[in-house]
py3Dmol code that shows the C-alpha trace and the ligand (Angstrom):
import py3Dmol

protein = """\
ATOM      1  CA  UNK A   1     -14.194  10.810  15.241  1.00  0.00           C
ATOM      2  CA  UNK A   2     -12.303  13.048  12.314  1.00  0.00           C
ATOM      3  CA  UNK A   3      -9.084  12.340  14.023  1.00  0.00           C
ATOM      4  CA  UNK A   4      -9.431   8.647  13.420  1.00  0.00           C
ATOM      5  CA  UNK A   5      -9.242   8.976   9.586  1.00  0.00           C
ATOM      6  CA  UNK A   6      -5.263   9.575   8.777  1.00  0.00           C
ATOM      7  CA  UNK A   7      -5.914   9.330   4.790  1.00  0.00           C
ATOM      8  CA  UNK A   8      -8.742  11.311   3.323  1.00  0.00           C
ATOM      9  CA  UNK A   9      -9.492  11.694  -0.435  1.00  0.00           C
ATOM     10  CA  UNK A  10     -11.717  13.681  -2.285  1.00  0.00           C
ATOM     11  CA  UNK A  11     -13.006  13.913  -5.689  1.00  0.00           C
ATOM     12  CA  UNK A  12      -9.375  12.564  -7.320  1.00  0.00           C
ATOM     13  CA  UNK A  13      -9.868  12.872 -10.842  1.00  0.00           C
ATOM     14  CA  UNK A  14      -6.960  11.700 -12.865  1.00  0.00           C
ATOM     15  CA  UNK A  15      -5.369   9.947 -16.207  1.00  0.00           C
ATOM     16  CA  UNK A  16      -2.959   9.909 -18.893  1.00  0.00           C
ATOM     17  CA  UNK A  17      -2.496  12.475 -21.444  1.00  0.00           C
ATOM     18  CA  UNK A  18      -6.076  12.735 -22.567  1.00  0.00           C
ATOM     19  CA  UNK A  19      -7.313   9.691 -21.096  1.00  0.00           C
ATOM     20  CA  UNK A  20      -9.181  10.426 -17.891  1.00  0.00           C
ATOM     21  CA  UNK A  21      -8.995   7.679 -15.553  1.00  0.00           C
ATOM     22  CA  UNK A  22     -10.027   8.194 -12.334  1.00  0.00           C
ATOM     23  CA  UNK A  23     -14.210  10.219 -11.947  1.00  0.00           C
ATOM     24  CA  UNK A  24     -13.975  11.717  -8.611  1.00  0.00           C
ATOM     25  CA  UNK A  25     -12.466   9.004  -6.210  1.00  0.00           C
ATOM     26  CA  UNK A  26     -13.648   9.719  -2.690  1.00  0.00           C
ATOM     27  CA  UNK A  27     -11.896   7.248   0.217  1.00  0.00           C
ATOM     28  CA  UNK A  28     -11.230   7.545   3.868  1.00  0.00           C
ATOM     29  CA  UNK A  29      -8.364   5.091   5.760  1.00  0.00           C
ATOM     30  CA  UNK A  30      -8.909   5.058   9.183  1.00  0.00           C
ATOM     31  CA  UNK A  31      -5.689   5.559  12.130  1.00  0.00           C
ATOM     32  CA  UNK A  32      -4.449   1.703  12.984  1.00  0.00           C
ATOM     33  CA  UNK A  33      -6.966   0.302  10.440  1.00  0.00           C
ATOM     34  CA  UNK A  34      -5.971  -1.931   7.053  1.00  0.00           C
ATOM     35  CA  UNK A  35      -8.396  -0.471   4.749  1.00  0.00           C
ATOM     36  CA  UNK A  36      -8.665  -2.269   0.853  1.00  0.00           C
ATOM     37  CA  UNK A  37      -9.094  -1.626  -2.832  1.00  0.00           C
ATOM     38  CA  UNK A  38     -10.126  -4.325  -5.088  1.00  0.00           C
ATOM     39  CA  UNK A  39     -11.731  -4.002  -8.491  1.00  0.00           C
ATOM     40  CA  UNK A  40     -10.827  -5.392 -12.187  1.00  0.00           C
ATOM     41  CA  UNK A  41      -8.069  -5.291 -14.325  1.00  0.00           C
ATOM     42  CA  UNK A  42      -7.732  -1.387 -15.155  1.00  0.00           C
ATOM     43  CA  UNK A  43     -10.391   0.254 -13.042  1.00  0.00           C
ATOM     44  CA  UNK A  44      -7.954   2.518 -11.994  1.00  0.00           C
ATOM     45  CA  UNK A  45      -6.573   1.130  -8.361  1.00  0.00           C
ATOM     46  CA  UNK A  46      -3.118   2.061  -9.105  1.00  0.00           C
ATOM     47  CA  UNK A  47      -3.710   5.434 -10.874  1.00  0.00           C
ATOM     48  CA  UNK A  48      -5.710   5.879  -7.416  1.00  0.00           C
ATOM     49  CA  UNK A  49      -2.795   5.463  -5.518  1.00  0.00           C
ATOM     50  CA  UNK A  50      -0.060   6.938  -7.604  1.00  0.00           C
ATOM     51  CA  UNK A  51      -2.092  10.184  -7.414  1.00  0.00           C
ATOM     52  CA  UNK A  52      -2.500  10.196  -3.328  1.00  0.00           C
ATOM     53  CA  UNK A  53       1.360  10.026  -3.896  1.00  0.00           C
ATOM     54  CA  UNK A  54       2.304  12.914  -6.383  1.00  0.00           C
ATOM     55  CA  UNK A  55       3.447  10.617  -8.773  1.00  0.00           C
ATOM     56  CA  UNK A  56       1.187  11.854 -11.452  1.00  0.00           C
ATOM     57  CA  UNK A  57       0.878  15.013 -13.406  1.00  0.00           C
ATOM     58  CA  UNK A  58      -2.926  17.051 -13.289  1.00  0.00           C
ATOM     59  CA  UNK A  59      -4.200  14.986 -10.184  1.00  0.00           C
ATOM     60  CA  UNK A  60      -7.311  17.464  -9.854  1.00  0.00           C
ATOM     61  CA  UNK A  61      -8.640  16.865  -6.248  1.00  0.00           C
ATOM     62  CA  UNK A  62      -7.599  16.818  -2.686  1.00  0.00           C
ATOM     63  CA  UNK A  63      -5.128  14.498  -0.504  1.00  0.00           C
ATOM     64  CA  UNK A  64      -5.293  14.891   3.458  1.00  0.00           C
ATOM     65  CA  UNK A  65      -2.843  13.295   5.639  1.00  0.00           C
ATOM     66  CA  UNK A  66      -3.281  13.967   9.751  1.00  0.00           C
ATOM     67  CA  UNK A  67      -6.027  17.034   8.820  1.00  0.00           C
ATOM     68  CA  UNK A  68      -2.856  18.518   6.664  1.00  0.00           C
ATOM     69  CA  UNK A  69      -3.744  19.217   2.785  1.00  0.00           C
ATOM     70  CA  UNK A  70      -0.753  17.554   1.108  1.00  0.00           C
ATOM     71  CA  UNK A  71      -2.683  18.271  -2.759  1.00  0.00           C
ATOM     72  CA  UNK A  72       0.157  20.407  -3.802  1.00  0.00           C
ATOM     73  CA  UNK A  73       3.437  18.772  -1.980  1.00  0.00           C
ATOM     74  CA  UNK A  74       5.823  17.179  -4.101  1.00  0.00           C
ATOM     75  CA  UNK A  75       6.614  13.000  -3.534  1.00  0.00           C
ATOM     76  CA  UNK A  76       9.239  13.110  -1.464  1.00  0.00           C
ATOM     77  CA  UNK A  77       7.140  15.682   1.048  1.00  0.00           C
ATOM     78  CA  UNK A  78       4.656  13.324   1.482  1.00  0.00           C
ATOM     79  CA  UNK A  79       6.849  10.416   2.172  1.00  0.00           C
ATOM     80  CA  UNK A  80       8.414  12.792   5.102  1.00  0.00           C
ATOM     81  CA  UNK A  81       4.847  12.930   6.078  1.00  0.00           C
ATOM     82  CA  UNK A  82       4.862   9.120   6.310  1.00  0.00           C
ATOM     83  CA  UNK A  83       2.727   8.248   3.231  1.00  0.00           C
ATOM     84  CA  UNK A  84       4.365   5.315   2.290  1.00  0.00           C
ATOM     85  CA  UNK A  85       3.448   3.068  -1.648  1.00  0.00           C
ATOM     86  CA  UNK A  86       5.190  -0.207  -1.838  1.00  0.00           C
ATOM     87  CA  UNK A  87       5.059  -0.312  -5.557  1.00  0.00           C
ATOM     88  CA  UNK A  88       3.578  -2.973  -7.779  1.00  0.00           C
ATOM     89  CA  UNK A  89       6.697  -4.783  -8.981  1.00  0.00           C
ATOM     90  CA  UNK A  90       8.869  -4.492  -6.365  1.00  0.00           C
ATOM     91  CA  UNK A  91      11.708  -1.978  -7.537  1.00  0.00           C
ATOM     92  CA  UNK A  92      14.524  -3.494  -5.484  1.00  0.00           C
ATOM     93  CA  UNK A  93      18.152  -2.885  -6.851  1.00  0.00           C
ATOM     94  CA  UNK A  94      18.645  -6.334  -7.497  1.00  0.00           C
ATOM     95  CA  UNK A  95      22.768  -6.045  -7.711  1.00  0.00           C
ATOM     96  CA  UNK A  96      22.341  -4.139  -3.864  1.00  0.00           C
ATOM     97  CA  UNK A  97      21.993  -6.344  -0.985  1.00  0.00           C
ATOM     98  CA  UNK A  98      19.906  -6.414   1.524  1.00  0.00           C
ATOM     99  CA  UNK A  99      20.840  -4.363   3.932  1.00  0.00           C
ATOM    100  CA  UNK A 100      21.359  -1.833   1.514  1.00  0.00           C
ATOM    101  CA  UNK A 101      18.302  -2.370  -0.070  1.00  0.00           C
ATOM    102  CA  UNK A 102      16.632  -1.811   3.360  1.00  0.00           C
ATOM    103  CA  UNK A 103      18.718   1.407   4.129  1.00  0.00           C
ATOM    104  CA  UNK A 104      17.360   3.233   0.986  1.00  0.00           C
ATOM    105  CA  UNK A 105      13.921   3.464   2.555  1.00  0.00           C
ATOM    106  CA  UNK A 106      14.974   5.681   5.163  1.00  0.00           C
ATOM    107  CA  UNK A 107      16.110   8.342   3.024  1.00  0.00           C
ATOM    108  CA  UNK A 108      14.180  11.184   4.431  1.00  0.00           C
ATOM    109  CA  UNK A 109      15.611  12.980   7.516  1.00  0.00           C
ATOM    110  CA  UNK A 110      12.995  11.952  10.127  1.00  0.00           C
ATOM    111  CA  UNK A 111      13.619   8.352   8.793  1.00  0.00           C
ATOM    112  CA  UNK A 112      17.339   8.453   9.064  1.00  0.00           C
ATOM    113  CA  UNK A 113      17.265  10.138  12.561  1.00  0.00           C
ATOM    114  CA  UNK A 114      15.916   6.506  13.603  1.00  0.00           C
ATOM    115  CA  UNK A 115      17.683   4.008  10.726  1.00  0.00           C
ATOM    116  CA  UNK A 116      19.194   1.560  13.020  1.00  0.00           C
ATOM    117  CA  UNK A 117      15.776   1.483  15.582  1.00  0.00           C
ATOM    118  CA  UNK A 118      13.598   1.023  12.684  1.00  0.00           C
ATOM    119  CA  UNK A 119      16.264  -1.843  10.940  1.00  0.00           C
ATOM    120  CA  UNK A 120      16.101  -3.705  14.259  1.00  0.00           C
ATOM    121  CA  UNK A 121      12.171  -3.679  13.901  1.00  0.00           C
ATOM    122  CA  UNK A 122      12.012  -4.724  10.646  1.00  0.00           C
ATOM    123  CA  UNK A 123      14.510  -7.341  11.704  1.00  0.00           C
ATOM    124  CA  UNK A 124      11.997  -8.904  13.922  1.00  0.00           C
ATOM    125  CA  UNK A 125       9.264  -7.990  11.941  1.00  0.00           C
ATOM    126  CA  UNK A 126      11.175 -10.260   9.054  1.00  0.00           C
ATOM    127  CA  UNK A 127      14.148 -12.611  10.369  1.00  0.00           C
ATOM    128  CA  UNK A 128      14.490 -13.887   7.148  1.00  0.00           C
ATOM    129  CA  UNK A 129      15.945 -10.306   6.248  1.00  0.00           C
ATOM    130  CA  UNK A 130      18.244 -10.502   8.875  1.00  0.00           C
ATOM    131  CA  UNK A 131      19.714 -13.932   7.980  1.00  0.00           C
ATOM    132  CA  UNK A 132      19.979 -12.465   4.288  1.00  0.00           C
ATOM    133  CA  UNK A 133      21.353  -9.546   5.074  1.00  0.00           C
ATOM    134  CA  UNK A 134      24.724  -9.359   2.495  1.00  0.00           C
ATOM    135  CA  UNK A 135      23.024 -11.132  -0.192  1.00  0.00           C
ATOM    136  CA  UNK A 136      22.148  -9.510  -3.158  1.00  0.00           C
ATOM    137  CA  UNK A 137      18.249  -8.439  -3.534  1.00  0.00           C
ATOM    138  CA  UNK A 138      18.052  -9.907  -7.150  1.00  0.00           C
ATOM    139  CA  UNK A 139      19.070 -13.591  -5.879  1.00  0.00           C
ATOM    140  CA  UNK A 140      16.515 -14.026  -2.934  1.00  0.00           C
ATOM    141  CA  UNK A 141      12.711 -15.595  -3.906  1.00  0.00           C
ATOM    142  CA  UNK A 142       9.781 -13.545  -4.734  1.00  0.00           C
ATOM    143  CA  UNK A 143       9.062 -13.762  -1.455  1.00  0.00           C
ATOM    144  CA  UNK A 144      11.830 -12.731   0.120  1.00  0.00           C
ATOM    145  CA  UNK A 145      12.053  -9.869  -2.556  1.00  0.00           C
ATOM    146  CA  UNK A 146       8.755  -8.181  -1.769  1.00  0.00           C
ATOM    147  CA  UNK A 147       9.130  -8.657   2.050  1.00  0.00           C
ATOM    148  CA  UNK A 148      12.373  -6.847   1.422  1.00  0.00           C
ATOM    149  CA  UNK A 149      10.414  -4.147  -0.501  1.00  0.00           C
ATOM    150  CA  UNK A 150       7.739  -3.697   2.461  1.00  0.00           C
ATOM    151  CA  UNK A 151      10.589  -3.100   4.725  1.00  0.00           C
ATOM    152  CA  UNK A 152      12.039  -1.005   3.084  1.00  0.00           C
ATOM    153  CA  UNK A 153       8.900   1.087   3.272  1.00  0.00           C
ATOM    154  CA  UNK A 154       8.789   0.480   6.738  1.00  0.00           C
ATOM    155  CA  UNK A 155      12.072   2.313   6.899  1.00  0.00           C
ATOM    156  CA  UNK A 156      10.336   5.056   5.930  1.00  0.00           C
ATOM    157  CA  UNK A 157       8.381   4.986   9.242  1.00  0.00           C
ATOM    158  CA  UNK A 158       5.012   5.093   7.149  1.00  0.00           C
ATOM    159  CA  UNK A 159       2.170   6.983   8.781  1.00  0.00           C
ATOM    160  CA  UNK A 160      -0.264   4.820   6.366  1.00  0.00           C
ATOM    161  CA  UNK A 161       1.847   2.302   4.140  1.00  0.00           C
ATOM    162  CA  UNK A 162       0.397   1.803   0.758  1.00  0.00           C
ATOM    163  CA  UNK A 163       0.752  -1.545  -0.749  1.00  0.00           C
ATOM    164  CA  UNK A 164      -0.181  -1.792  -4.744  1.00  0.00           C
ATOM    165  CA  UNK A 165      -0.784  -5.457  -5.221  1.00  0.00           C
ATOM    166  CA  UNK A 166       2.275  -7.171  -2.872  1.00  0.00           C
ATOM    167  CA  UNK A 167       0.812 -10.978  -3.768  1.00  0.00           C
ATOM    168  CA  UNK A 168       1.198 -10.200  -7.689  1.00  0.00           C
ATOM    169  CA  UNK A 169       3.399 -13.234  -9.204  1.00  0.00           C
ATOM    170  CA  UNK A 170       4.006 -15.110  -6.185  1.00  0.00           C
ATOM    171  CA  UNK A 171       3.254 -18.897  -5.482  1.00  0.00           C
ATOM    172  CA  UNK A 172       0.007 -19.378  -3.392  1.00  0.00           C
ATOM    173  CA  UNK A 173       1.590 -20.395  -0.078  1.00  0.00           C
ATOM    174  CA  UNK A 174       4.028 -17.244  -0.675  1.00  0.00           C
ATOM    175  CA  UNK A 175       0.683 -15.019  -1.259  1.00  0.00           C
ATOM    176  CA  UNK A 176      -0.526 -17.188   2.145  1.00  0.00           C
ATOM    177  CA  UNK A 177       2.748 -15.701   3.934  1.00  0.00           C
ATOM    178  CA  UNK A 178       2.602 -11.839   2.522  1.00  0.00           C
ATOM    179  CA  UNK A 179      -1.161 -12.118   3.897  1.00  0.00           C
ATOM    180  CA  UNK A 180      -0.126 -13.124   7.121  1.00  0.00           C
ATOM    181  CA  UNK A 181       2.394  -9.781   7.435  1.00  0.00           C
ATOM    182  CA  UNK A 182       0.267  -7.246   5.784  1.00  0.00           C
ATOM    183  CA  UNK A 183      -1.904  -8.573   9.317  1.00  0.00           C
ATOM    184  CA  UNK A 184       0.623  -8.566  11.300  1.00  0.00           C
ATOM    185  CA  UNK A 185       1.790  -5.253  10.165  1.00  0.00           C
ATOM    186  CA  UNK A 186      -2.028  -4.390  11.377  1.00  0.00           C
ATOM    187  CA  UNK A 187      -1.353  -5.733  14.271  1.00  0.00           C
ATOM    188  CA  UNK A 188       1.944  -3.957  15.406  1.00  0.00           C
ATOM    189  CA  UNK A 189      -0.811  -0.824  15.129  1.00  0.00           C
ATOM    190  CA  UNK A 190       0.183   0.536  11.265  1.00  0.00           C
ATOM    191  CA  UNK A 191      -2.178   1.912   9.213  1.00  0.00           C
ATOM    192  CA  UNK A 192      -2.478   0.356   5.867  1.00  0.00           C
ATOM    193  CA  UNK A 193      -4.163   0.707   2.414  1.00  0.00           C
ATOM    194  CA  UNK A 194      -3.933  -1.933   0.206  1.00  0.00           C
ATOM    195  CA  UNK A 195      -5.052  -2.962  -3.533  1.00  0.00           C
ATOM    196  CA  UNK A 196      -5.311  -6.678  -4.374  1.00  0.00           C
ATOM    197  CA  UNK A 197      -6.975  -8.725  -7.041  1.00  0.00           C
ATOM    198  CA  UNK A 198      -6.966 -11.692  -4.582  1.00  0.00           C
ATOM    199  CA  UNK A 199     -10.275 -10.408  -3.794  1.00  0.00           C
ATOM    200  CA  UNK A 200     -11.308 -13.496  -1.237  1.00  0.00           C
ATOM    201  CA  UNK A 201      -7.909 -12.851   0.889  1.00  0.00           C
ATOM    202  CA  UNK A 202      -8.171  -8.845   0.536  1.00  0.00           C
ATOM    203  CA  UNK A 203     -11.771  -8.727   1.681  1.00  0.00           C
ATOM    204  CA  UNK A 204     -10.916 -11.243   4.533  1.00  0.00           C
ATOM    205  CA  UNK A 205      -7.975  -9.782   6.226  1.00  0.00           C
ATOM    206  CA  UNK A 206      -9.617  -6.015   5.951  1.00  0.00           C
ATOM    207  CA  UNK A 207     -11.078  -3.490   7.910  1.00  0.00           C
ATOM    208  CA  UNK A 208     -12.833  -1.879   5.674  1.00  0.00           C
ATOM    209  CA  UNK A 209     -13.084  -2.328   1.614  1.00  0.00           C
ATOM    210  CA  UNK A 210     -13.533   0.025  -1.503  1.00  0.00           C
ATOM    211  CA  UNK A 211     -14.886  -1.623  -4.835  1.00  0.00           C
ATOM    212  CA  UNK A 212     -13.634   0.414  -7.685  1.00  0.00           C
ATOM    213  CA  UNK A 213     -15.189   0.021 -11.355  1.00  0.00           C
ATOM    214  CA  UNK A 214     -14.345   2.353 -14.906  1.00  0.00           C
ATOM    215  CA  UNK A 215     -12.607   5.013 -12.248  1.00  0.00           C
ATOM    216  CA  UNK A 216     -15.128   5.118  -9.181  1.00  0.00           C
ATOM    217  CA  UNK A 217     -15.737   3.665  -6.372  1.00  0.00           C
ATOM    218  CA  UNK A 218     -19.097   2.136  -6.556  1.00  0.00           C
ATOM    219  CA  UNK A 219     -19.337   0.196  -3.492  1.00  0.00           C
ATOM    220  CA  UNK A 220     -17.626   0.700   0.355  1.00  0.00           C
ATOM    221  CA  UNK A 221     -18.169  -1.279   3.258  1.00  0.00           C
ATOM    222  CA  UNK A 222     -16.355  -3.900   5.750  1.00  0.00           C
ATOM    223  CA  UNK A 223     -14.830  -6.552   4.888  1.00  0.00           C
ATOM    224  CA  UNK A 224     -17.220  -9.344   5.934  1.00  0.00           C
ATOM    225  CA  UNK A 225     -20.287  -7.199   5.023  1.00  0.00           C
ATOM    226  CA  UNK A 226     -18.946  -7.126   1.070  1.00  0.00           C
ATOM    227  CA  UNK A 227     -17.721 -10.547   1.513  1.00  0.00           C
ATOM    228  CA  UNK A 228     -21.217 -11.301   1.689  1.00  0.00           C
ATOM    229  CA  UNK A 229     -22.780  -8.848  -0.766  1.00  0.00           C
ATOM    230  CA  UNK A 230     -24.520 -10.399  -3.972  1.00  0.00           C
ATOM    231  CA  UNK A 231     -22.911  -8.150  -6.294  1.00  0.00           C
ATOM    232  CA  UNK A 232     -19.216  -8.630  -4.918  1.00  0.00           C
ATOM    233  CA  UNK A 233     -20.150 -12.585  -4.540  1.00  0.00           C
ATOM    234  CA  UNK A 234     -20.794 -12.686  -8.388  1.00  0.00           C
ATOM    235  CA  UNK A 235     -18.501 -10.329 -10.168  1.00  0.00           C
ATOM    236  CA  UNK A 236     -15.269 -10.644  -8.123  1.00  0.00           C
ATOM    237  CA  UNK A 237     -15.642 -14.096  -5.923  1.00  0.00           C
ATOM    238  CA  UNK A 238     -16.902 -16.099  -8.889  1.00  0.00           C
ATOM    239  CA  UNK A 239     -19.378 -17.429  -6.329  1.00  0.00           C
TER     240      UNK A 239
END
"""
ligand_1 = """\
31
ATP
P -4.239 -3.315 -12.782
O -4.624 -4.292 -11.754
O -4.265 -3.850 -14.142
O -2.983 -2.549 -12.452
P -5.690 -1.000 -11.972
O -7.053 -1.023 -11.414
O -4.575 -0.742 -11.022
O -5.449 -2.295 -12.773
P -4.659 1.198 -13.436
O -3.309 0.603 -13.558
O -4.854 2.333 -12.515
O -5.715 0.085 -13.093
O -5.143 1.602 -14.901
C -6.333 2.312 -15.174
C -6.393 2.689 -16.638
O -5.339 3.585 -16.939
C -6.256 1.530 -17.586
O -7.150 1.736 -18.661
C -4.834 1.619 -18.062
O -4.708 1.123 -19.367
C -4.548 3.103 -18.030
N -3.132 3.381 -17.724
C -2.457 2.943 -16.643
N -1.181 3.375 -16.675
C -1.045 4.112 -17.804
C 0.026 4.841 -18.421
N 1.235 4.926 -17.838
N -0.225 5.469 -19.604
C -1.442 5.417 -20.167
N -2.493 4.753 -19.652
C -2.306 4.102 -18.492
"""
view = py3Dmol.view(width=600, height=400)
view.addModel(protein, "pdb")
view.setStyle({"model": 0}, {"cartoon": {"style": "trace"}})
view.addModel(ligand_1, "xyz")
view.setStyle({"model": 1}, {"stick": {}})
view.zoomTo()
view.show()
């Protein structure tokens, strides 16, 4: 049904000065669904999802979020309209705490309407947050520091929450623990796109998968059935 897809993107052609990046990047992220990028080192996953933000200049293409055609709308319109990145890296104010940290994220006026609801949620979602409430972002673990950063995109209230690469530079049972909320985030019924170059874990805990090579995607399908494609086996599971 045409309802069911909250996220849809077509022909996004993008780059850097004159560097074209992205060759007509078609995807569609289903309502309630955790849908996945993966591809190499520079095929363009995060230029993919910078431009589904506004956060690049000449995006050429279109961006629809719940039928709406959001193409034109500045950043901070389309975070009202709950499309939600989790950058790579984190970008906490380290010297803020917490709490703070966490209030920043619901700095639109739909999200501030609800602050406190949606702090008790992520509360639960992430007791760890709780108990570390006063202390300063910057001190906490890796971990803790990009758990922080996905709730404070939660505070957003996120139609789809976008999540560039949240296992990047963390210890393996760390990456193990992010995994286990980006399902659980499934779970509680969000709608999630995510890029990862953990490839095995990505493809595992997904819906529904997009292969991107040199700026296009060249290969879509669930989780389990590229899991066990031949191509994907060879050239991103080392298998
Ligand atoms: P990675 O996992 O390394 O982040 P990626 O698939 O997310 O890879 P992008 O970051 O989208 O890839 O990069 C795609 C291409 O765009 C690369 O060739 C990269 O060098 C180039 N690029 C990315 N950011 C910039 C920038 N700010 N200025 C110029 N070129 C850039």
């Amino acid at each position: 049904m045409a309802n069911d897809i909250v996220l849809e993107v077509k022909n996004l052609e993008a780059g850097y000065d004159d560097v074209q990046v992205l060759w007509g990047v078609n995807l569609k992220v289903r309502r309630h669904s955790l849908t996945t990028i993966i591809g190499a080192n520079g095929a363009g996953k995060t230029t993919t999802l910078k431009s589904i933000c506004g956060l690049l200049k000449n995006v050429r293409g279109t961006v629809i979020l719940n039928g709406e055609d959001i193409s034109a709308l500045p950043t901070h319109k389309r975070v009202d309209r709950g499309l939600v990145m989790v950058p790579e890296g984190r970008w906490l104010f380290p010297e803020m705490t917490v709490l703070e940290n966490l209030r920043m994220g619901a700095f639109t006026k739909r999200a501030r309407a609800k602050r406190d609801e949606t702090l008790e949620w992520v509360y639960t979602l992430f007791p760890r947050l709780k108990e570390r409430a006063n202390q300063k972002a910057g001190t906490l673990s890796g971990g803790e520091q990009q758990m922080v950063a996905i709730g404070r995109g939660l505070m957003a209230l996120p139609e789809v929450l976008i999540l560039d690469e949240p296992s990047l530079g963390l210890a393996p049972n760390l990456v193990l623990d992010i995994f286990k909320i980006i399902q659980e985030l499934k779970n509680e019924g969000l709608t999630v796109l995510l890029v990862e170059q953990n490839v095995h874990l990505g493809l595992a805990i997904s819906d529904y998968a997009y292969v991107m090579e040199n700026g296009k995607i060249i290969m879509e399908g669930t989780g389990s059935e590229l899991e066990n494609d031949p191509k994907v086996k060879e050239a991103y599971l080392g298998l």
